[in-house]
N, C-alpha and C positions, 0 to 999 in steps of 0.2 A: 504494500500500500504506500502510494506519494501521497504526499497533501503541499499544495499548493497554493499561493497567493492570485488575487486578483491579474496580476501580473505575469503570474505564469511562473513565479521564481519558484525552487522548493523549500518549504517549511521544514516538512522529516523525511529525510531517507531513511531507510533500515541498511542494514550490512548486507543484505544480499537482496538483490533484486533480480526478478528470473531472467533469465535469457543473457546477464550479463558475464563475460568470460572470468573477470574475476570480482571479488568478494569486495565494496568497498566499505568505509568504518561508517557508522552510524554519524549520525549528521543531523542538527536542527538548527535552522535560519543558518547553514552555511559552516555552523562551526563544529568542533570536534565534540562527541556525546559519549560519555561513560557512565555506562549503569552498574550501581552499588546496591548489593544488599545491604550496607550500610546504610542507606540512603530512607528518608519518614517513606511510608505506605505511600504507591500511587493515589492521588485525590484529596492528598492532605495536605496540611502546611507544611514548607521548606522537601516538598517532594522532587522539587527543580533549584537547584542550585548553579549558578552560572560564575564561574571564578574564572580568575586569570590566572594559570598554576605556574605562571612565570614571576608573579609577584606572592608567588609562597617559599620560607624559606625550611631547607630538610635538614635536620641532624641528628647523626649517629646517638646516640644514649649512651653504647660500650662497644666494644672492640665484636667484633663476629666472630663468636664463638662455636668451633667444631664440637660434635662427643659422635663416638661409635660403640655399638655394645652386641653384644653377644646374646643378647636374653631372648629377644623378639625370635629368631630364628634358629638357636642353639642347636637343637639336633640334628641340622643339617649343616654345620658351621659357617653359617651365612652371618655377617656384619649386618646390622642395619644405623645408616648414617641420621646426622641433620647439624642443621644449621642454624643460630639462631642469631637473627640480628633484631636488633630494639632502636629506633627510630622514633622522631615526634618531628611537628613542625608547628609552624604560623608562620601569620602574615606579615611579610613586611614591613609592610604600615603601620604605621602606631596611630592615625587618625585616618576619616578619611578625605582625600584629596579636594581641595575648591576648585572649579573650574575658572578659567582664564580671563572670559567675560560672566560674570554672571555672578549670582550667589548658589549656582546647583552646587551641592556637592559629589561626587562621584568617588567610585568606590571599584576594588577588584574582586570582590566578591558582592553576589548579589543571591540572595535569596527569596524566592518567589513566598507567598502566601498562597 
């Protein structure tokens, strides 16, 4: 399913659309769309979030940590590995932005109601 504007532009692509050769990323009004089950219940508040993930910043918590063990798969002497890395972020910004003319203020993240 497209959905489209007056104009003709597209509003939502899905990832795959039939007939096309390959698979393209989900897309609304033009930009890149990633869905979380993290994310409130479709139909509710803050179920559309729209951020600039250029203006979030990422850091490490601790170092990434290897372990290997023997337990999960012992009688067959198979390892089972993992990895754990711990991670937080925010934004940027510590207010948000005034625009140039005007009193709007603007923001990189936006949360729908």
């Amino acid at each position: 399913m497209l959905l489209e504007d007056s104009a003709g532009n597209f509003i939502w692509v899905p990832n795959s659309i039939a007939g096309a050769a390959t698979a393209v990323p989900n897309r609304l009004i033009g930009l890149p769309l990633v869905i979380s089950d993290e994310a409130a219940a479709p139909g509710s508040a803050a179920d559309l979030i729209l951020a600039n993930l250029g203006m979030y910043g990422w850091a490490m918590k601790k170092k990434v940590a290897f372990e290997s063990t023997l337990a999960y798969r012992w009688a067959e002497d198979m390892y089972s590995y993992r990895a754990i890395y711990r991670m937080d972020g925010k934004s940027l910004l510590s207010q948000p932005l005034t625009a140039a003319h005007g009193s709007e203020t603007l923001s990189a993240f936006v949360i729908l109601d």
